[in-house]
Jmol script that loads the backbone (N, CA, C; Angstrom):
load data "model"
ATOM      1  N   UNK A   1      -8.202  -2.768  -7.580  1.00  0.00           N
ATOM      2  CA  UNK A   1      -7.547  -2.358  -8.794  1.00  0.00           C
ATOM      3  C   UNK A   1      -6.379  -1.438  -8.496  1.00  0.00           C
ATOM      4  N   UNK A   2      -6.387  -0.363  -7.562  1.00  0.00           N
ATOM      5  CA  UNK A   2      -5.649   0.915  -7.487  1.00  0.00           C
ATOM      6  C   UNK A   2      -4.546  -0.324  -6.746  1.00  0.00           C
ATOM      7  N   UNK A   3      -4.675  -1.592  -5.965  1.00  0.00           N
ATOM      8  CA  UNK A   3      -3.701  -1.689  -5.328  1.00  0.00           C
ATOM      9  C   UNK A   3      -2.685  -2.960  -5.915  1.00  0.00           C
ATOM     10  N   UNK A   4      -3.230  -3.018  -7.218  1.00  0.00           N
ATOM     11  CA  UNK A   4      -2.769  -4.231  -8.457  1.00  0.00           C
ATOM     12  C   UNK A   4      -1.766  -3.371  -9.214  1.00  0.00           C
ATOM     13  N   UNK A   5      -2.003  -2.138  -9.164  1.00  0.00           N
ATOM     14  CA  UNK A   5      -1.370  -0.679 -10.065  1.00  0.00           C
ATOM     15  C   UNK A   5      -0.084  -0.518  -9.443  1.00  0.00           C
ATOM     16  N   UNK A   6      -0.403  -0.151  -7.962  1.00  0.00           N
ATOM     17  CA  UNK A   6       0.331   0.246  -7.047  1.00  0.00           C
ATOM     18  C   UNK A   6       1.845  -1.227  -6.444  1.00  0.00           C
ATOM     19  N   UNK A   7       1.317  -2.393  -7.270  1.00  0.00           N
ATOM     20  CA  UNK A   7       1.840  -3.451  -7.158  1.00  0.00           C
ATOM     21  C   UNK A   7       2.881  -3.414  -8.212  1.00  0.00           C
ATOM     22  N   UNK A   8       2.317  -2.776  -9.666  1.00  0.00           N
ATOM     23  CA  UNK A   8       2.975  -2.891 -10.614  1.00  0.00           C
ATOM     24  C   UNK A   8       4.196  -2.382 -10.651  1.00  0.00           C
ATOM     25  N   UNK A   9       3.527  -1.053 -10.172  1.00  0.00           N
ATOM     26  CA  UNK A   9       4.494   0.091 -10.505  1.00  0.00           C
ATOM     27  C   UNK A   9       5.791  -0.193  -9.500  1.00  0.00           C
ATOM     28  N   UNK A  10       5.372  -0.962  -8.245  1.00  0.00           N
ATOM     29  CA  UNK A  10       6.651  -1.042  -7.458  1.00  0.00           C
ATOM     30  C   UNK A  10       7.473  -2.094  -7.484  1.00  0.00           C
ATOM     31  N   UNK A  11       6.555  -3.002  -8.424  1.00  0.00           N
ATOM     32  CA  UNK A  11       7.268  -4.478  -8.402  1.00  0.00           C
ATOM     33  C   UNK A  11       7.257  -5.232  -7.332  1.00  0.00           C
ATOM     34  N   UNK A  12       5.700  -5.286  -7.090  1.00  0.00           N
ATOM     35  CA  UNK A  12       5.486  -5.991  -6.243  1.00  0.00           C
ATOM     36  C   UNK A  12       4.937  -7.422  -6.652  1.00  0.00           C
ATOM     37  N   UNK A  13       5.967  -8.078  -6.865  1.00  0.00           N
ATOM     38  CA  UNK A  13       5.467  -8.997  -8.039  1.00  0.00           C
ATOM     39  C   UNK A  13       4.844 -10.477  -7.019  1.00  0.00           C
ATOM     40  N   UNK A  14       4.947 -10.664  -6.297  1.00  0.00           N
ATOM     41  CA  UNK A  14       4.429 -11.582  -4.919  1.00  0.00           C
ATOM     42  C   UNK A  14       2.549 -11.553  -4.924  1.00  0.00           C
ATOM     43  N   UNK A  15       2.851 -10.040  -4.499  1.00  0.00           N
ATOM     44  CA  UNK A  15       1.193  -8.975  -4.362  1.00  0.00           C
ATOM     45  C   UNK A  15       0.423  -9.789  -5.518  1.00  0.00           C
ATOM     46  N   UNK A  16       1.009  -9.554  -6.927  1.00  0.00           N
ATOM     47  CA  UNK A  16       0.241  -9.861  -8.059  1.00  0.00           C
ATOM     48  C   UNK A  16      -0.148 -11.328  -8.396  1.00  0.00           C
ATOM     49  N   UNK A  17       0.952 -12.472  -8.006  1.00  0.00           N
ATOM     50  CA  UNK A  17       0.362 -13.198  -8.026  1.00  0.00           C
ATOM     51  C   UNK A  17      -0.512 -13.912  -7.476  1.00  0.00           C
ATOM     52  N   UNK A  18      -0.546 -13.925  -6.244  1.00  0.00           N
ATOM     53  CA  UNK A  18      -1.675 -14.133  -5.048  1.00  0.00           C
ATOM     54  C   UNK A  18      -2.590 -13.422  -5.359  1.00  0.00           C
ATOM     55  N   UNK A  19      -2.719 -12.449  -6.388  1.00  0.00           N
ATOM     56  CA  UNK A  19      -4.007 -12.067  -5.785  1.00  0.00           C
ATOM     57  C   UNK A  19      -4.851 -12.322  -7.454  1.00  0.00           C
ATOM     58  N   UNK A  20      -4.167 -13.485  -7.988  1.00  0.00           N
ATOM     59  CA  UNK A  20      -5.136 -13.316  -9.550  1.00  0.00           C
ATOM     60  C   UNK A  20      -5.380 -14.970  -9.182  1.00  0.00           C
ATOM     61  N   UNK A  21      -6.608 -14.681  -9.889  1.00  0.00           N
ATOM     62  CA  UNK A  21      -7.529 -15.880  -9.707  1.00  0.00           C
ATOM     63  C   UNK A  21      -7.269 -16.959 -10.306  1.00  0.00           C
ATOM     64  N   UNK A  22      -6.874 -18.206  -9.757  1.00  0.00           N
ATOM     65  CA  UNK A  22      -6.213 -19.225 -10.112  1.00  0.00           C
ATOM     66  C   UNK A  22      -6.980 -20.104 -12.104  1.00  0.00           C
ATOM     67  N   UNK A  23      -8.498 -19.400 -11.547  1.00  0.00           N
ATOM     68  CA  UNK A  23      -9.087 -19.962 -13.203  1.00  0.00           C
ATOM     69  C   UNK A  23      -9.207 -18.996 -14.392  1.00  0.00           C
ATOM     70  N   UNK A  24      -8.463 -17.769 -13.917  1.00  0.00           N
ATOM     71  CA  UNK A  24      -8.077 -16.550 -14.976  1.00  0.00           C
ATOM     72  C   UNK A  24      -7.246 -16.976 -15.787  1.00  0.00           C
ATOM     73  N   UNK A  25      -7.282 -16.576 -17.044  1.00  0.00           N
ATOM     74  CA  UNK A  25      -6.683 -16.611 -17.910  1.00  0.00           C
ATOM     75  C   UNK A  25      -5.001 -16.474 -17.987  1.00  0.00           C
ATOM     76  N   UNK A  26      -4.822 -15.091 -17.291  1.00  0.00           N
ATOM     77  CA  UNK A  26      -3.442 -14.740 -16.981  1.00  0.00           C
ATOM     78  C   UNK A  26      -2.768 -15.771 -15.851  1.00  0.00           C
ATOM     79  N   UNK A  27      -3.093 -16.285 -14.884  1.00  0.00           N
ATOM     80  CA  UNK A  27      -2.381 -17.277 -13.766  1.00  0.00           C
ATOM     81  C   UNK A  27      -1.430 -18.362 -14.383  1.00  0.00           C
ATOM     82  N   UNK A  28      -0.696 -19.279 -14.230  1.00  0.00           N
ATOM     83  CA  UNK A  28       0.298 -19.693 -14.930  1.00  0.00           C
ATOM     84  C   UNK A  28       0.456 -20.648 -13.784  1.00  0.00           C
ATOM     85  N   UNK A  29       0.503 -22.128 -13.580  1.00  0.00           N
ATOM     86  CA  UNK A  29       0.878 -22.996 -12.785  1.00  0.00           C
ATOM     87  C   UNK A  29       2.702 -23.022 -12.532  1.00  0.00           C
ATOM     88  N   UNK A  30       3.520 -22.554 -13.553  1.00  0.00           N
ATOM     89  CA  UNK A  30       4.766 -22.249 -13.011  1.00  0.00           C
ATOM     90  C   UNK A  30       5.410 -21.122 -12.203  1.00  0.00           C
ATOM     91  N   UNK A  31       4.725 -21.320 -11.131  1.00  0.00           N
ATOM     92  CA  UNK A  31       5.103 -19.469 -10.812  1.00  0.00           C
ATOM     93  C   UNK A  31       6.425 -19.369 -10.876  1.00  0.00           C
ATOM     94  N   UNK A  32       7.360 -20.026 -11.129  1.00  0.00           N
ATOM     95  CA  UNK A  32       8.741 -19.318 -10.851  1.00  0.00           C
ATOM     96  C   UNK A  32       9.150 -18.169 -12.763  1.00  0.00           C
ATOM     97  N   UNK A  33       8.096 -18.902 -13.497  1.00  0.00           N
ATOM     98  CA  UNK A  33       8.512 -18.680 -14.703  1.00  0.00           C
ATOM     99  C   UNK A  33       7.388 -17.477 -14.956  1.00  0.00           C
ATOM    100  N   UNK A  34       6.533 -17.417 -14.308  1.00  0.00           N
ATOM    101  CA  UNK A  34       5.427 -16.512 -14.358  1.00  0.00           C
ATOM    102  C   UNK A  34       5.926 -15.014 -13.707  1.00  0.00           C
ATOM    103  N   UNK A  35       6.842 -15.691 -12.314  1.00  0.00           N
ATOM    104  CA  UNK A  35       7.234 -14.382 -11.382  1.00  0.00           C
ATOM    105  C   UNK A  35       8.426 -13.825 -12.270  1.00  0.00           C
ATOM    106  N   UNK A  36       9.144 -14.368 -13.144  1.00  0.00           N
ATOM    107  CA  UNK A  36      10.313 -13.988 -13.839  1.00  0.00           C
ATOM    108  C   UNK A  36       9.731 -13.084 -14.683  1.00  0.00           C
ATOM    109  N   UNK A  37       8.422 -13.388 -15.474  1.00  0.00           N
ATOM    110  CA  UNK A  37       7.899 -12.570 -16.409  1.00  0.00           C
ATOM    111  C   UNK A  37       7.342 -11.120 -16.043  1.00  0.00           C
ATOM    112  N   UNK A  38       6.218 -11.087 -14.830  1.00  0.00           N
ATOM    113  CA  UNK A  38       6.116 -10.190 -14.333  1.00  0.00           C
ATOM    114  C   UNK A  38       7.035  -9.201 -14.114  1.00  0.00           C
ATOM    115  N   UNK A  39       7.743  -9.392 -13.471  1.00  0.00           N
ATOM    116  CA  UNK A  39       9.277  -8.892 -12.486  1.00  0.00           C
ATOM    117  C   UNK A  39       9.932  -8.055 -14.289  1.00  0.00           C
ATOM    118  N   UNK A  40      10.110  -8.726 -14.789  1.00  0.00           N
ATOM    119  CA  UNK A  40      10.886  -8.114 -16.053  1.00  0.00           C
ATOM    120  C   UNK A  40       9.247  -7.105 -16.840  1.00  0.00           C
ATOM    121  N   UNK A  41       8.377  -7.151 -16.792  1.00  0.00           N
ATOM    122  CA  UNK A  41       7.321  -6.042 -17.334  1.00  0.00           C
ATOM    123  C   UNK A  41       7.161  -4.895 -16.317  1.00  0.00           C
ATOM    124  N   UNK A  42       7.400  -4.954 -15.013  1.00  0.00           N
ATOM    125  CA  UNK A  42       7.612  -4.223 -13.820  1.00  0.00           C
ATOM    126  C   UNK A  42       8.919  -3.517 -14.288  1.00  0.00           C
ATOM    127  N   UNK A  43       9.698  -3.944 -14.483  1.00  0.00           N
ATOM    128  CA  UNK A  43      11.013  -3.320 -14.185  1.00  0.00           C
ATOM    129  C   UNK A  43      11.085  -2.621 -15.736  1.00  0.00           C
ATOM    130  N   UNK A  44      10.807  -3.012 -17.015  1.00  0.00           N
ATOM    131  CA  UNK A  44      10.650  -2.388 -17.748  1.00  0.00           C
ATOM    132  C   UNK A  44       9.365  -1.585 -18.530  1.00  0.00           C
ATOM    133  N   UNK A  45       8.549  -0.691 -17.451  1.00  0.00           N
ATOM    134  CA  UNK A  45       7.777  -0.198 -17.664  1.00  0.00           C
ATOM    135  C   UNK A  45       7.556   0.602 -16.743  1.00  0.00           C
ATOM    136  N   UNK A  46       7.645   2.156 -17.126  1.00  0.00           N
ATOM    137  CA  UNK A  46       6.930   3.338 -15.887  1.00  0.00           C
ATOM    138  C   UNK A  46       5.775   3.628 -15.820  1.00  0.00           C
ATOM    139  N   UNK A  47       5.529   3.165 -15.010  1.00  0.00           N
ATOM    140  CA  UNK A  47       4.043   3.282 -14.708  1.00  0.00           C
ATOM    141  C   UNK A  47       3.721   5.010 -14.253  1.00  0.00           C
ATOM    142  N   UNK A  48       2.767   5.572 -15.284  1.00  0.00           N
ATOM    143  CA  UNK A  48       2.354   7.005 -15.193  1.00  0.00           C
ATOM    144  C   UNK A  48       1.371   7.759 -14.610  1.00  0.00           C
ATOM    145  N   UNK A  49      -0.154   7.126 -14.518  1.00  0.00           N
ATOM    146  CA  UNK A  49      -1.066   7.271 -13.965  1.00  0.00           C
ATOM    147  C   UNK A  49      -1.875   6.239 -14.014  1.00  0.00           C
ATOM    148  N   UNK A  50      -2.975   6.306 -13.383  1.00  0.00           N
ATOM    149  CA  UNK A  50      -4.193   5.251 -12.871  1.00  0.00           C
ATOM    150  C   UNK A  50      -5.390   6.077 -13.130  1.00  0.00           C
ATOM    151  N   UNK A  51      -6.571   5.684 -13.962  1.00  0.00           N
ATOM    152  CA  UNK A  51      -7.809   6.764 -14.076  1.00  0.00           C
ATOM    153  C   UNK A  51      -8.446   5.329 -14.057  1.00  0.00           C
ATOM    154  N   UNK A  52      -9.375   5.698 -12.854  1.00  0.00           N
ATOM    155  CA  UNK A  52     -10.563   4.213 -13.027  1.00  0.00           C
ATOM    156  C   UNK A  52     -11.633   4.973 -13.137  1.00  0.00           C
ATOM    157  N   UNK A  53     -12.313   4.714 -13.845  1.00  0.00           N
ATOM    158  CA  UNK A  53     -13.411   5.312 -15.383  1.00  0.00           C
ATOM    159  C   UNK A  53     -14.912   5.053 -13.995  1.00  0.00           C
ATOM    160  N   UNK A  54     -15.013   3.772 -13.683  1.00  0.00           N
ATOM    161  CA  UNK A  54     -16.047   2.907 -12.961  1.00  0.00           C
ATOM    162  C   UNK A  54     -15.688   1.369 -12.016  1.00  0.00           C
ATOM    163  N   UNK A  55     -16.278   1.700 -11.245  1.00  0.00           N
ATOM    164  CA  UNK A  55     -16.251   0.273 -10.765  1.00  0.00           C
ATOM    165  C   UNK A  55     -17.792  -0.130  -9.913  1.00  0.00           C
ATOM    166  N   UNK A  56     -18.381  -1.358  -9.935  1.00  0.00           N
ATOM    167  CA  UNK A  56     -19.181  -1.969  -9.477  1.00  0.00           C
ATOM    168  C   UNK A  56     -19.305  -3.256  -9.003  1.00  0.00           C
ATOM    169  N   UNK A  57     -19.986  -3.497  -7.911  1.00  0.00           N
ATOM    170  CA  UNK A  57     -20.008  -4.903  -7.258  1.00  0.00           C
ATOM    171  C   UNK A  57     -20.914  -5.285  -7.107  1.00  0.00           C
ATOM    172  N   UNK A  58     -21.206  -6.761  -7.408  1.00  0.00           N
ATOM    173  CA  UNK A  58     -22.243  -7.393  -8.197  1.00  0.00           C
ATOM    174  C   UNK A  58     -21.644  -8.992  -7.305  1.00  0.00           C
ATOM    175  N   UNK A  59     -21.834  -8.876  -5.852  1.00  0.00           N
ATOM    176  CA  UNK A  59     -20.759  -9.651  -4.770  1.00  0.00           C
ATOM    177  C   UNK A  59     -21.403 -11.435  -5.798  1.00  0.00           C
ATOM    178  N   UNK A  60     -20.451 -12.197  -5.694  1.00  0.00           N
ATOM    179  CA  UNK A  60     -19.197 -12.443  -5.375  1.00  0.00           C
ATOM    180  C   UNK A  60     -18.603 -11.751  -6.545  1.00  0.00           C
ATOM    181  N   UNK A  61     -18.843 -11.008  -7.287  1.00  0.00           N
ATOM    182  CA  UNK A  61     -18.086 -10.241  -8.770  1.00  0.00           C
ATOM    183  C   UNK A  61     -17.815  -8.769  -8.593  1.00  0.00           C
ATOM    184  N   UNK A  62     -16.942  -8.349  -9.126  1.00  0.00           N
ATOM    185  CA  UNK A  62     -16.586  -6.673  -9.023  1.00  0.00           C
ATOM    186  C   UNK A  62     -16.283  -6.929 -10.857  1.00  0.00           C
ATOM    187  N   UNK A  63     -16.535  -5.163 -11.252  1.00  0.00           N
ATOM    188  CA  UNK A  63     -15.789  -4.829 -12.294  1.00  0.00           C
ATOM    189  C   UNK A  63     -15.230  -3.651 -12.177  1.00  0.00           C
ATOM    190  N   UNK A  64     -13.772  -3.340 -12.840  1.00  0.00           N
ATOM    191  CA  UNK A  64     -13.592  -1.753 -12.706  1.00  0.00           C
ATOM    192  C   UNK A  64     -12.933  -1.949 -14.027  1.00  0.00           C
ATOM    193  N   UNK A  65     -13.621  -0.632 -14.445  1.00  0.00           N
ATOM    194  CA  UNK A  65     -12.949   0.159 -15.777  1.00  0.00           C
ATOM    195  C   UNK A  65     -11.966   1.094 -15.529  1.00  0.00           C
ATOM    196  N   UNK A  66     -10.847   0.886 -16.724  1.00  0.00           N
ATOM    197  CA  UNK A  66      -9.461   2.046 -15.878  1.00  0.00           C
ATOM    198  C   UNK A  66      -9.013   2.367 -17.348  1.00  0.00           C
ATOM    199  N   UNK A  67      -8.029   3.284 -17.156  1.00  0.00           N
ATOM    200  CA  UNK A  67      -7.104   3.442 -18.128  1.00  0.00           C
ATOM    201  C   UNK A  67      -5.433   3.101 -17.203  1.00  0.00           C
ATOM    202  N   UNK A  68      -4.672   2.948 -17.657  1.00  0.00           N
ATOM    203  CA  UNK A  68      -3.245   2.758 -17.176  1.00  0.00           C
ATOM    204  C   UNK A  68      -2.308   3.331 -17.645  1.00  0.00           C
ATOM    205  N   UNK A  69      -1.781   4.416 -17.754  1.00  0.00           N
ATOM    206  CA  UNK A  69      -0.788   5.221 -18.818  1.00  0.00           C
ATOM    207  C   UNK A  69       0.547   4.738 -18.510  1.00  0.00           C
ATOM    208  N   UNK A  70       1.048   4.122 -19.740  1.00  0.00           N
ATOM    209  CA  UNK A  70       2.439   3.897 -19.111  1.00  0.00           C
ATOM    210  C   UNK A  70       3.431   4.255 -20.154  1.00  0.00           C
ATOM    211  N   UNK A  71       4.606   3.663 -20.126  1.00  0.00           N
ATOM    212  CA  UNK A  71       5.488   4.356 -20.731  1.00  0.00           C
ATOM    213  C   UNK A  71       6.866   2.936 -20.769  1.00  0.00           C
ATOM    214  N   UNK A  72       6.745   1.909 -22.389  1.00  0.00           N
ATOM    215  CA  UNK A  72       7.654   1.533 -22.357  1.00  0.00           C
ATOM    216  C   UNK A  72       8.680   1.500 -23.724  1.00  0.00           C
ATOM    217  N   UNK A  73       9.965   1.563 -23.333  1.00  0.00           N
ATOM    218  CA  UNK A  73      10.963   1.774 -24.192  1.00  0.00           C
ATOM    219  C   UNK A  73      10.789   3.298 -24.918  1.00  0.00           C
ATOM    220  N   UNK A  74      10.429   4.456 -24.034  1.00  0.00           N
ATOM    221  CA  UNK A  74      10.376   5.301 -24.320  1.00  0.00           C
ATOM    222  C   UNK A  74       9.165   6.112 -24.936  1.00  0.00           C
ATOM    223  N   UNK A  75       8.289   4.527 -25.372  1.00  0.00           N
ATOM    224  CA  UNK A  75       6.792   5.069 -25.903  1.00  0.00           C
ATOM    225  C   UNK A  75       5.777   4.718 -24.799  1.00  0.00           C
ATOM    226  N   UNK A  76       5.180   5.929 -24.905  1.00  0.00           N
ATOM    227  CA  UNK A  76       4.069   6.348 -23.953  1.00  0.00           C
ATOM    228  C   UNK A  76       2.974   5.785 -24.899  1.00  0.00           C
ATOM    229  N   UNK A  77       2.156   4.625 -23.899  1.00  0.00           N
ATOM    230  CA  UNK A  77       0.659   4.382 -24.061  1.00  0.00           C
ATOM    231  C   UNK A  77      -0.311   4.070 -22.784  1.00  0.00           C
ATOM    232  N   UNK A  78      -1.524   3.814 -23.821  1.00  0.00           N
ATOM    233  CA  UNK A  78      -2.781   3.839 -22.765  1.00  0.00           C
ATOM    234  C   UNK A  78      -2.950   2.337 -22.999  1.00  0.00           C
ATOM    235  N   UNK A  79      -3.239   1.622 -21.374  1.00  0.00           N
ATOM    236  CA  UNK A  79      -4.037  -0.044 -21.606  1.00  0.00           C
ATOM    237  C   UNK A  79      -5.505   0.598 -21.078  1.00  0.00           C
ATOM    238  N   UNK A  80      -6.512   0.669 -21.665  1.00  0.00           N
ATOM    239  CA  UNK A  80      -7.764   0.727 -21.065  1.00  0.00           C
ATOM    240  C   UNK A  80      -7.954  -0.865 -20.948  1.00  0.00           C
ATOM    241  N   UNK A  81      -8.875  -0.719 -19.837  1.00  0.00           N
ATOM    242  CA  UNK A  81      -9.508  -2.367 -19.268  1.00  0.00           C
ATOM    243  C   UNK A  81     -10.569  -2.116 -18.745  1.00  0.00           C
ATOM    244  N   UNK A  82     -11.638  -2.985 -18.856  1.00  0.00           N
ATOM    245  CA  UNK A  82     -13.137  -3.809 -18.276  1.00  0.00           C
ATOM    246  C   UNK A  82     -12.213  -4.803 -17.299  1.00  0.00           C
ATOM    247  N   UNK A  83     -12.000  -4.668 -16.207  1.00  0.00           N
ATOM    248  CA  UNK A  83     -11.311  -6.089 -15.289  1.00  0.00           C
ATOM    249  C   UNK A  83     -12.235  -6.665 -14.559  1.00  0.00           C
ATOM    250  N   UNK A  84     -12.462  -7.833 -14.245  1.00  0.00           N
ATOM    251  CA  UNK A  84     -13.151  -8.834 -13.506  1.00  0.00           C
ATOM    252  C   UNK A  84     -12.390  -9.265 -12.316  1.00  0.00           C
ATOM    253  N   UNK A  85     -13.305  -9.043 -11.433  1.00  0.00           N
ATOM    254  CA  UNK A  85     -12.802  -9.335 -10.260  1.00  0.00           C
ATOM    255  C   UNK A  85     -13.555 -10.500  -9.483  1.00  0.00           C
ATOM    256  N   UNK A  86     -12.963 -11.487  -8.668  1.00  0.00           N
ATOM    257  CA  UNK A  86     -13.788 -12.172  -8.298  1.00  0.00           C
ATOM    258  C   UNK A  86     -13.691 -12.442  -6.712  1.00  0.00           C
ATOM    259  N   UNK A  87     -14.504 -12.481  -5.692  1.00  0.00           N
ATOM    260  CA  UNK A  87     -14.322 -12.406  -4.084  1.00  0.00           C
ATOM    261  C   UNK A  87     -14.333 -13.766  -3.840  1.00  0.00           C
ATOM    262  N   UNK A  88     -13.335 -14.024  -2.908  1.00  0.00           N
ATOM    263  CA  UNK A  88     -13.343 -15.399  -2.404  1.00  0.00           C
ATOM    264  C   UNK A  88     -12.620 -15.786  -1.138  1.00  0.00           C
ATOM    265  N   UNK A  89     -13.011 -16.444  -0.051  1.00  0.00           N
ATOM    266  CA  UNK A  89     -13.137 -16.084   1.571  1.00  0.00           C
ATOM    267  C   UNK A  89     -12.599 -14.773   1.594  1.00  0.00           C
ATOM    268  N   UNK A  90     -13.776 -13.464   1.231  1.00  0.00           N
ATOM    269  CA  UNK A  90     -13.262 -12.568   1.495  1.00  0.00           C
ATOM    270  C   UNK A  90     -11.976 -11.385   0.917  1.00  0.00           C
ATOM    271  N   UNK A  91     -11.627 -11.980  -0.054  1.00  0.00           N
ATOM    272  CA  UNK A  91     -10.825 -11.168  -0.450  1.00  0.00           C
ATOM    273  C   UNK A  91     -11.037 -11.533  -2.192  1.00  0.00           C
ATOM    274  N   UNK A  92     -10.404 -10.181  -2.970  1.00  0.00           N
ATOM    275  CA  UNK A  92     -10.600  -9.788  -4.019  1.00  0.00           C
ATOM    276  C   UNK A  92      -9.515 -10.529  -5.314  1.00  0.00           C
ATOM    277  N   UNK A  93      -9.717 -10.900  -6.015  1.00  0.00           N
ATOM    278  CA  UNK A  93      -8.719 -11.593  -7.026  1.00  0.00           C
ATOM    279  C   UNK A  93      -8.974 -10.692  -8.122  1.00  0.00           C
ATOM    280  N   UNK A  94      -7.653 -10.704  -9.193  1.00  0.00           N
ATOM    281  CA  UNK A  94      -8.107  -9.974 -10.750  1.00  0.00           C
ATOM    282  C   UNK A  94      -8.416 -12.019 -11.295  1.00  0.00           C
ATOM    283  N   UNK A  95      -9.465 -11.484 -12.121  1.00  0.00           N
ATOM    284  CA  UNK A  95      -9.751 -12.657 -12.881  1.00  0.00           C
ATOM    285  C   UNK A  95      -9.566 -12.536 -13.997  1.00  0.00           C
ATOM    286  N   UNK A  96      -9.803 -11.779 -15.185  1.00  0.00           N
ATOM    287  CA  UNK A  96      -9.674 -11.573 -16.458  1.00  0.00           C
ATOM    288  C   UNK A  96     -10.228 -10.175 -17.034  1.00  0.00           C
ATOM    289  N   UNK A  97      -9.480  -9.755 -18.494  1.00  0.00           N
ATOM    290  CA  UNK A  97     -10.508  -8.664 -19.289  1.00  0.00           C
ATOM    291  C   UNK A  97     -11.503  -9.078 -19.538  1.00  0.00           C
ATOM    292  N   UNK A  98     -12.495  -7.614 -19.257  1.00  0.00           N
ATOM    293  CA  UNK A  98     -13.633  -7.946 -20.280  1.00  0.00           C
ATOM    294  C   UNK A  98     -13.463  -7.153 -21.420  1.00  0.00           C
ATOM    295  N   UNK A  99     -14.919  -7.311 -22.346  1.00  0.00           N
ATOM    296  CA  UNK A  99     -14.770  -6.691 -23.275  1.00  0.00           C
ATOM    297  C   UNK A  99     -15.310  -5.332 -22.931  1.00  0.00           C
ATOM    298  N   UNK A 100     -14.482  -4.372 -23.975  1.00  0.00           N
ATOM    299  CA  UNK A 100     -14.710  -2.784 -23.313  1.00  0.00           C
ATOM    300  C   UNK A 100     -16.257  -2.304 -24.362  1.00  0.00           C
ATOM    301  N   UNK A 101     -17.359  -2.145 -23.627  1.00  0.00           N
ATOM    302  CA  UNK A 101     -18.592  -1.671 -23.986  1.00  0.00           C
ATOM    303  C   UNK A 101     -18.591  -0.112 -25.231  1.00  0.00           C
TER     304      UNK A 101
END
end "model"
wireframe off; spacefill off
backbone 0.3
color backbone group
């Protein structure tokens, strides 16, 4: 999670798509039109802090709860998230929200 954040905030927009799970919701079979979208929410958004609430692994599944403070077009908000994570040869994908308990 901290390194999906750390992706955002720098526009590491490559990082993000490789690493979301191809049967998630968010993934997009056009990546050129997907990486355009990203790249423009990166670039217009400051990313402020990272608070992860919880996280647990439940292998091949992770969840982490976060808040994300950011800041766009001048208004400051919070995305809280339940994220799903899913392991596969070994490495970690975002898969989708859950619902927040």
């Amino acid at each position: 999670m901290r390194s999906r954040y750390t992706a955002y905030a720098t526009g590491a927009v490559d990082y993000l798509l490789t690493t979301t799970h191809p049967s998630g919701p968010q993934y997009r079979p056009d990546t050129e039109a997907w990486r355009i979208d990203v790249r423009r929410f990166c670039e217009t958004t400051e990313f402020v802090k990272l608070t992860v609430h919880s996280a647990a692994v439940n292998s091949p599944q992770g969840e982490v709860h976060f808040s994300a403070h950011l800041v766009q077009g001048g208004t400051p908000s919070v995305l809280e998230e339940r994220s799903l994570f899913v392991k596969h040869h070994g490495r970690w994908f975002y898969h989708s929200a859950l619902p927040l308990l």
